[in-house]
C-alpha positions in Angstrom: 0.0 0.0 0.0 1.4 3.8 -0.7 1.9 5.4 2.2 -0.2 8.7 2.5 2.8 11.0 3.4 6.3 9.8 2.5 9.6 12.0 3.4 12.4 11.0 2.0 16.2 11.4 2.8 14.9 15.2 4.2 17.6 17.1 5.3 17.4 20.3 7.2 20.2 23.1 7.5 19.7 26.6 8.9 22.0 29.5 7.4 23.8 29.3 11.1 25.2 25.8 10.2 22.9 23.9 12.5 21.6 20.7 10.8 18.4 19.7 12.3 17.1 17.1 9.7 20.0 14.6 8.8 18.5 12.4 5.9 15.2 11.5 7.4 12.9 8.9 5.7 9.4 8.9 7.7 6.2 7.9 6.2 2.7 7.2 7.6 0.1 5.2 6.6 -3.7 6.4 5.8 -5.7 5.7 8.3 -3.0 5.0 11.2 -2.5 7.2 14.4 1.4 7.5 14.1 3.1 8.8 17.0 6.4 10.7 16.6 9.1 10.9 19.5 12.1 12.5 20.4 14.0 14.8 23.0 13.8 17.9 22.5 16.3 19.5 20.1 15.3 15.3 18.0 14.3 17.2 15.0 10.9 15.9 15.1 9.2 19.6 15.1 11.3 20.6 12.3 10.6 17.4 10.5 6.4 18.4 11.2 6.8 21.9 10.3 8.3 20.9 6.9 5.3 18.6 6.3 2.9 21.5 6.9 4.9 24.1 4.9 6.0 26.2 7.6 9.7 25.3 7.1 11.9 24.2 3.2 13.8 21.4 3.4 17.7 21.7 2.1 17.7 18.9 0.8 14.8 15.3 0.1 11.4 15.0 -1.2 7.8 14.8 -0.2 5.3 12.9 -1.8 1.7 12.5 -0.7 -0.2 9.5 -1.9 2.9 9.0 -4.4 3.0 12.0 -5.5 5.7 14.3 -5.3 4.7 17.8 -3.9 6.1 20.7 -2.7 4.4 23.2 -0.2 5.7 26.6 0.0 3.3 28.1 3.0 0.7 26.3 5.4 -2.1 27.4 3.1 -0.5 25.4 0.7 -0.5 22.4 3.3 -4.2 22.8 4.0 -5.7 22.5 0.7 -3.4 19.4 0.2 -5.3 18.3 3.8 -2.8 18.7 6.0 -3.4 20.3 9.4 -1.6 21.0 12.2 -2.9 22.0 15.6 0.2 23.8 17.6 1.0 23.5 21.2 0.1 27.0 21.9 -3.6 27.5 20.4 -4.0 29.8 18.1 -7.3 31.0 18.8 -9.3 34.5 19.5 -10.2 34.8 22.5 -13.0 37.6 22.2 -14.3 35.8 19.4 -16.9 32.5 20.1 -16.6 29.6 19.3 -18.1 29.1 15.9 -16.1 32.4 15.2 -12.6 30.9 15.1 -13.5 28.0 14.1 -14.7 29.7 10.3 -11.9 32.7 10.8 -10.4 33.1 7.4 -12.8 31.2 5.9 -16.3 32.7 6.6 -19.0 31.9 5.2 -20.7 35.1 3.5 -24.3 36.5 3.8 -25.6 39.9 2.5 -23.4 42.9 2.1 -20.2 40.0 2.4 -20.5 39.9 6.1 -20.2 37.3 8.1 -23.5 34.8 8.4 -23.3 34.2 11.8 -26.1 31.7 11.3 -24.3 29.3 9.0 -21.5 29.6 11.1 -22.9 28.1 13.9 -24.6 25.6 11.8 -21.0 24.6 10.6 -19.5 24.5 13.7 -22.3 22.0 15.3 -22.3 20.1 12.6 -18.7 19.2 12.9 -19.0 19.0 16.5 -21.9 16.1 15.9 -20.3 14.3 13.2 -16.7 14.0 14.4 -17.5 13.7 18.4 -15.7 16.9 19.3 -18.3 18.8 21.8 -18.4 22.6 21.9 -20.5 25.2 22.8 -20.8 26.8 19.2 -22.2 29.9 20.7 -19.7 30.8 23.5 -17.4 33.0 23.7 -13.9 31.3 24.0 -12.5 33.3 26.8 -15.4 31.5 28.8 -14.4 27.7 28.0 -11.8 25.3 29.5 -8.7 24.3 27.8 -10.3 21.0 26.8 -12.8 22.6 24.6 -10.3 25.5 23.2 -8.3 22.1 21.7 -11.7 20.9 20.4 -12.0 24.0 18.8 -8.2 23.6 17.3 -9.0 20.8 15.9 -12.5 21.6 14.5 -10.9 24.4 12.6 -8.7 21.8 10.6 -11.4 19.7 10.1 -13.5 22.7 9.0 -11.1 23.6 6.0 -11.0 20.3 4.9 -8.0 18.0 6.2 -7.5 14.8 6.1 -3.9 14.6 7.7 -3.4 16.0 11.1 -0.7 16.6 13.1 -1.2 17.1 16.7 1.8 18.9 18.7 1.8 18.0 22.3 -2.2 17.9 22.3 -2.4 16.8 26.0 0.4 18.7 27.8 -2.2 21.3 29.5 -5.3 18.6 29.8 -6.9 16.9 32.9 -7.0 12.7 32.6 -10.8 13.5 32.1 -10.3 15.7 28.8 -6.9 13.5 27.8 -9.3 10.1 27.6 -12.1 12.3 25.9 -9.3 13.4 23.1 -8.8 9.9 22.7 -12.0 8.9 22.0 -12.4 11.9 19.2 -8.8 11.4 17.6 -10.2 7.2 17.2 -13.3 8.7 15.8 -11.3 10.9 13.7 -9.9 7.4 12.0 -12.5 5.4 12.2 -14.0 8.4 9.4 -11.1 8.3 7.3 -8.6 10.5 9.1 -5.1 10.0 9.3 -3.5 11.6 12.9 0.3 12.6 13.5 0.8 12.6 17.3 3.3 14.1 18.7 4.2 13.8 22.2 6.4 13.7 25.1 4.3 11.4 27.1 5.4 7.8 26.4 2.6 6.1 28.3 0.1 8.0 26.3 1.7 6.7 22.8 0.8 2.8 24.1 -2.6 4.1 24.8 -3.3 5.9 21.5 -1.2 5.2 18.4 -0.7 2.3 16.1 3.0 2.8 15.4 5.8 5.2 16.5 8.9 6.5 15.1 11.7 7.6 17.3 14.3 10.5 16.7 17.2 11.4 17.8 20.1 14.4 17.6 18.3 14.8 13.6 18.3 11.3 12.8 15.8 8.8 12.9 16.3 6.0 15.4 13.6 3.9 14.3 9.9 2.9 13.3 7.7 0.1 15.3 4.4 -1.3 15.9 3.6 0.5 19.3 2.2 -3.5 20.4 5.7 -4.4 20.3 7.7 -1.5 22.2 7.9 -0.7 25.9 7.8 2.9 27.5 11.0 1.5 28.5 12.4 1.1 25.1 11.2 4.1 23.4 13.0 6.3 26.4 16.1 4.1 25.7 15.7 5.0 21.7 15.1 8.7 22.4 17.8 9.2 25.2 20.8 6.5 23.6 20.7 4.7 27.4 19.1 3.3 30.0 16.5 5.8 31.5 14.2 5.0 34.7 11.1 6.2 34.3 10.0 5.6 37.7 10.8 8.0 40.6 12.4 6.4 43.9 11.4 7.7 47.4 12.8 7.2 50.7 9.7 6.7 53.3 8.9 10.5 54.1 10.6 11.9 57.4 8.3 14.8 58.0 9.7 17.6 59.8 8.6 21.2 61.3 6.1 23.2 59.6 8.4 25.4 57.5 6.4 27.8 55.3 2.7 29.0 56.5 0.0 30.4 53.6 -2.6 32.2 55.4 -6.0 33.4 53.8 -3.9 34.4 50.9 -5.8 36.5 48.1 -4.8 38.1 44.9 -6.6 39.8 42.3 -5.3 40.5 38.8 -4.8 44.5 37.0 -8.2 43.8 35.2 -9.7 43.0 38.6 -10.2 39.1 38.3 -10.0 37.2 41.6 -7.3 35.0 40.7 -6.7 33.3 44.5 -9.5 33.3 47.3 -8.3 32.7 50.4 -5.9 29.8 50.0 -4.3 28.8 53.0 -1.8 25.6 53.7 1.7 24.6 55.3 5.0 23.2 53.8 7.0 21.0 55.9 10.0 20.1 56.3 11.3 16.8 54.6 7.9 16.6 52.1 7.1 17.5 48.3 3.4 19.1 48.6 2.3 19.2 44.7 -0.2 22.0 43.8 -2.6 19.7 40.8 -4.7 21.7 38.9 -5.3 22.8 35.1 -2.9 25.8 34.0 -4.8 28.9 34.5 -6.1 28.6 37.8 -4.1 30.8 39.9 -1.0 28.7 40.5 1.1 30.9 38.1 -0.2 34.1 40.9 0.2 31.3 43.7 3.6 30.8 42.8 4.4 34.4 41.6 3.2 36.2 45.5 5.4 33.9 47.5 8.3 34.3 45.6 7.4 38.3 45.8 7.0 39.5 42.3 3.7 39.6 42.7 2.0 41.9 45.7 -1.1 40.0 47.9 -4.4 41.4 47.9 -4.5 39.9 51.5 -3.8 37.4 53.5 0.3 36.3 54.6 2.7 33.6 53.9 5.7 32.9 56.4 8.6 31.3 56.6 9.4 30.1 59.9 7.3 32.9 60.8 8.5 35.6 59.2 6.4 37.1 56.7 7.5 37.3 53.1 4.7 38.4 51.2 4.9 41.8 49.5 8.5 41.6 50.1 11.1 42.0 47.5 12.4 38.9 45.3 16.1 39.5 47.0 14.4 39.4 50.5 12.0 36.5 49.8 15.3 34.3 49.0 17.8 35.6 52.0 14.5 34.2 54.0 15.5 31.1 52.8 13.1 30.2 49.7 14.6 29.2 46.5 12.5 29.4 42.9 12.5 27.6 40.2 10.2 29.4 37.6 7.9 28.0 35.3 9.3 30.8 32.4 13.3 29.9 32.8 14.0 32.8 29.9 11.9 35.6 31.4 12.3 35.2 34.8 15.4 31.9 35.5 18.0 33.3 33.3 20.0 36.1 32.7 20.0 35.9 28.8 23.0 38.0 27.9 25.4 36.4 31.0 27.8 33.3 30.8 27.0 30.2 32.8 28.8 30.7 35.4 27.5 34.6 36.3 24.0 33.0 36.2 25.2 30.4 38.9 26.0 33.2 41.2 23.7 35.8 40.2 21.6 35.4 43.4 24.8 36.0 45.3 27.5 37.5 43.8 27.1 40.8 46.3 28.2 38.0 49.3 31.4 36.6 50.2 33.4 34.5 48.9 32.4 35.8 45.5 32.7 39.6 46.5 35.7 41.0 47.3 35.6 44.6 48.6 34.2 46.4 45.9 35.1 44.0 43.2 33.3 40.0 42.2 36.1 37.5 42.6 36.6 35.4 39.4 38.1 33.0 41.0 35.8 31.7 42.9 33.0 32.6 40.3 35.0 30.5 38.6 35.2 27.7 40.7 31.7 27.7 41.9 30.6 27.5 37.9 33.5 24.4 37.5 32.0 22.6 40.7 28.1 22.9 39.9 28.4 22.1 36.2 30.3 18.9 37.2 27.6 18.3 39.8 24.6 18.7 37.8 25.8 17.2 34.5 25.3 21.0 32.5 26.6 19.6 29.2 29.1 22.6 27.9 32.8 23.0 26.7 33.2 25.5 29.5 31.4 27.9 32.0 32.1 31.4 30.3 30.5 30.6 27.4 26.6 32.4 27.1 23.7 30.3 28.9 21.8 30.8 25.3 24.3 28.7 23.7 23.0 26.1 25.7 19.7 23.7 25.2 16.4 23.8 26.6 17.2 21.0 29.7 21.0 22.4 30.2 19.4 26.0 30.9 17.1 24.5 33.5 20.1 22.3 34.9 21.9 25.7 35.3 18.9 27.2 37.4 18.4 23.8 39.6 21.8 24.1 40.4 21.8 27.4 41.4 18.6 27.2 43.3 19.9 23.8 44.9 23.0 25.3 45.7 21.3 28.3 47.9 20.4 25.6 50.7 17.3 26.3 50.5 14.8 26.1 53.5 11.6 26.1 51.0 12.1 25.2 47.3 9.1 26.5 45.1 9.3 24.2 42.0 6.8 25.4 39.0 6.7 23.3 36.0 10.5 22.4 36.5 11.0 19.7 33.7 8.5 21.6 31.5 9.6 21.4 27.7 12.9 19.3 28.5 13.8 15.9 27.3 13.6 12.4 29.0 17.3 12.0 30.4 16.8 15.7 31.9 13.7 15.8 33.2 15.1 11.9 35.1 17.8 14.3 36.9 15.8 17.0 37.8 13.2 14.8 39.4 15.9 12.7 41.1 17.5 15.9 42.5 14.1 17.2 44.0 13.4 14.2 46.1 16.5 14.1 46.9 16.5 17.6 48.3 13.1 16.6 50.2 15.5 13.6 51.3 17.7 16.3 52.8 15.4 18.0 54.7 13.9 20.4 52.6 10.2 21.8 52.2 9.4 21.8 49.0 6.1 23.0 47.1 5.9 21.7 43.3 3.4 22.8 40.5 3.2 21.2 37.5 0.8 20.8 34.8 1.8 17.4 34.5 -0.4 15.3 36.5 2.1 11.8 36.7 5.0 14.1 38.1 2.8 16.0 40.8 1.7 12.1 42.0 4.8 10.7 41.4 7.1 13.0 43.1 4.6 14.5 45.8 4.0 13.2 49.6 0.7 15.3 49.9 -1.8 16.9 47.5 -3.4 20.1 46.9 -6.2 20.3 44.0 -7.2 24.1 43.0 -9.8 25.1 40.8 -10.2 28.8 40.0 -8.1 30.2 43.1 -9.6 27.8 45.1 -8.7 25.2 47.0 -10.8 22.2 46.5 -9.4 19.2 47.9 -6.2 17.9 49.6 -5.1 14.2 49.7 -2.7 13.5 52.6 -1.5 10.7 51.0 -0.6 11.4 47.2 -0.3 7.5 46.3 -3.8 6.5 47.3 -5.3 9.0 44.7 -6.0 8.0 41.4 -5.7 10.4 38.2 -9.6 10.4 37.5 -10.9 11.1 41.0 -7.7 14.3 40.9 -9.4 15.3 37.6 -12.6 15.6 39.0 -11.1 18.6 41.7 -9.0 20.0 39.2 -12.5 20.6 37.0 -14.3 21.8 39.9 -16.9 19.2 40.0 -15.8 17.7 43.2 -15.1 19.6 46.7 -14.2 18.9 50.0 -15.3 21.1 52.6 -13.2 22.7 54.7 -13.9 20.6 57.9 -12.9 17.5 55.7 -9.6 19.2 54.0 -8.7 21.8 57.7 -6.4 18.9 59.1 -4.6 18.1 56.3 -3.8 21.6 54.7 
């Protein structure tokens, strides 16, 4: 049979002399959900973006049902019927629902603007037929992130594709929304469709995809039936080694209450109430994991403790000394360390070597100032010493953190904030967007700092890390608190969901001992 989309020998070479395609051959079959692998920096989105005209190869060919074809712009892509829904959704979100679904592509009534009524017409028929439910009608800043992706996809699907690539699709979802995208993309198939999954999430290419192809460094590593790979082997494919997927406690030692969240409230420039009243202790020796959907307040949670954000009321304290609407420098000489969710904006000083962003947090302290003047020596030494440490793959420490990739910038900024002896280490979203054999270190390095002693909060919008790596649980749900789980292990992903959408709550008499 002809494969629907063949690539062949595709080679890929920006005008800096970075080769990101080395002679890949990747087809895909009609029909087949074919997941596509790799750590980041594999190639794979280059490889995609190619596919859907967003990127020229140097060099190879592209055929679609056999025949060659060459697409010069996305446009081009999608009246071929090829898709792609991106990561980060493209969407309006003052417009509704049947609105950006037709945007670009309207259907006209009198006078050439926009029938509204067809619109919606469209967009609930598509929503019936391909088993992708929306609420044609609202207005998208008013849905969950579940339906926005629905939306995504509907849009495709509206212009006419047949092929559809699907970058990261689950990476902000809830277990409930995850299984209901399942159950669309196998209705998608089961009408003809042909899906392109791409994903971090190993566990979820067993569950979903008939076959997966594996990249690595720009090369292909290989193609298989997904019924005859492990998790285990596709990590080992994408990482060239053994990786251990499964994170390794020691029995919690719980200490003394070490940071105290008291009625804490914040409300946003436009005036939305992003926290209400959130209140609950970090102690010593534990990983408490904040579990919620991205969006609902953990970002401002995160943001007031670490005092770049001011409190509408209420107090956090560490070891009872308050550090709300403190400055960041005061905040961490109190003893908490941060690891942000943003590591450009807000982890790393862009234009700096390696080594100043080691120190950055304390190059005004001795040993690294001397007098008036830093002392390179030990700058110096300190980057020699934590690079070793924490594996941060470069020729040497002066060289620009920007010349270094996505997992070996946020290797730089755990080290640093592991390196500060940290009494409370806020964690948000630390292995976000980093490869397997990173995201293994980072994870081994947090427990082992709850090992140690430390108190340490961790948000992270992936579910299977906040159960994995957390003692206790806090679910939130638009600022609020909604449930807490004393024991993380005896909770399962689907009764989580069901507090991270709101539709469950305890009440405070069932959550006040445990918080």
């Amino acid at each position: 049979m002809t494969p629907v989309i063949e690539m062949r020998n595709i080679v890929k070479m920006y005008s800096n002399g970075v080769v990101a395609n080395k002679g890949i051959n990747f087809s895909v079959e009609r029909g087949e959900i074919h997941a596509l692998v790799g750590e980041n920096g594999a190639g794979k989105s280059t490889l995609m973006k190619i596919l859907y005209g967003l990127e020229q190869p140097t060099e190879g060919e592209l055929l679609l049902d056999g025949k060659t074809v060459e697409f010069k712009s996305p446009q081009e892509a999608i009246a071929n019927g090829i898709g792609m829904v991106h990561q980060n959704f493209m969407l309006v979100p003052s417009f509704t629902v049947a609105e950006n679904v037709v945007l670009g592509a309207e259907p006209l009534g009198k006078g050439g603007m926009l029938d509204t009524k067809q619109a919606l017409q469209v967009t609930a028929d598509l929503s019936k037929q391909y088993g992708l439910r929306v609420d044609a009608d609202a207005v998208l800043d008013s849905i969950n992130v579940g339906m926005r992706q629905r939306v995504e996809i509907l849009k495709m699907l509206y212009r006419g594709a047949q092929i559809l690539i699907l970058d990261e699709p689950t990476a902000v979802l809830t277990p409930q929304e995850t299984q209901e995208l399942f159950v669309a993309v196998r209705a998608l198939v089961d009408q003809g469709k042909t899906v392109v999954f791409i994903t971090h999430k190993l566990r979820e290419v067993k569950e979903i995809s008939d076959r997966v192809t594996v990249m690595r460094d720009g090369k292909l590593i290989g193609t298989q039936n997904t019924a005859d790979t492990t998790t285990e082997d596709m990590a080992r494919m994408m990482v060239g080694r053994e990786v251990f997927l499964n994170v390794n406690k020691a029995p919690q030692n719980r200490g003394d209450k070490v940071m105290e969240v008291q009625n804490l409230s914040y409300v946003s420039e436009v005036g939305r109430v992003m926290l209400r009243n959130v209140s609950f202790n970090v102690y010593a020796g534990e990983v408490l994991g904040i579990a919620g959907v991205e969006g609902n307040g953990q970002t401002e949670l995160v943001e007031v403790l670490t005092g770049l954000r001011p409190a509408a009321s209420g107090d956090a304290m560490v070891h009872g000394k308050v550090v709300t609407s403190k400055t960041p420098r005061e905040v961490r000489m109190a003893g908490v360390a941060h690891i942000p969710e943003d590591r450009l904006t807000n982890g790393l000083a862009l234009d700096a070597s390696i080594e100043e962003n080691l120190i950055v947090d304390r190059y005004f302290d001795p040993p690294f100032r001397k007098g008036l003047m830093i002392d390179r020596k030990m700058v110096l030494k300190q980057g020699q010493d934590l690079i070793e440490e924490f594996n941060i793959r470069t020729p040497n420490g002066q060289l620009p953190v920007t010349s270094l990739s996505g997992g070996n910038m946020q290797k730089v900024i755990v080290a640093r904030e592991f390196s500060s002896n940290p009494k409370v280490l806020i964690a948000s979203q630390p292995t976000r967007g980093i490869d397997v054999g990173a995201t293994e270190f980072i994870r081994d390095q947090l427990v082992q700092k709850r090992t140690d002693g430390a108190a340490v909060l961790l948000i992270s919008a992936d579910l299977l890390e906040v159960m994995s790596l957390s003692d206790r649980i806090i679910a939130v749900y638009e600022g609020e608190i909604t449930g807490v789980f004393p024991d993380a292990a005896s909770v399962s992903e689907e009764e989580l969901g069901l507090y991270m959408l709101g539709v469950k709550r305890q009440s405070f008499e069932e959550m006040e001992a445990y918080l």
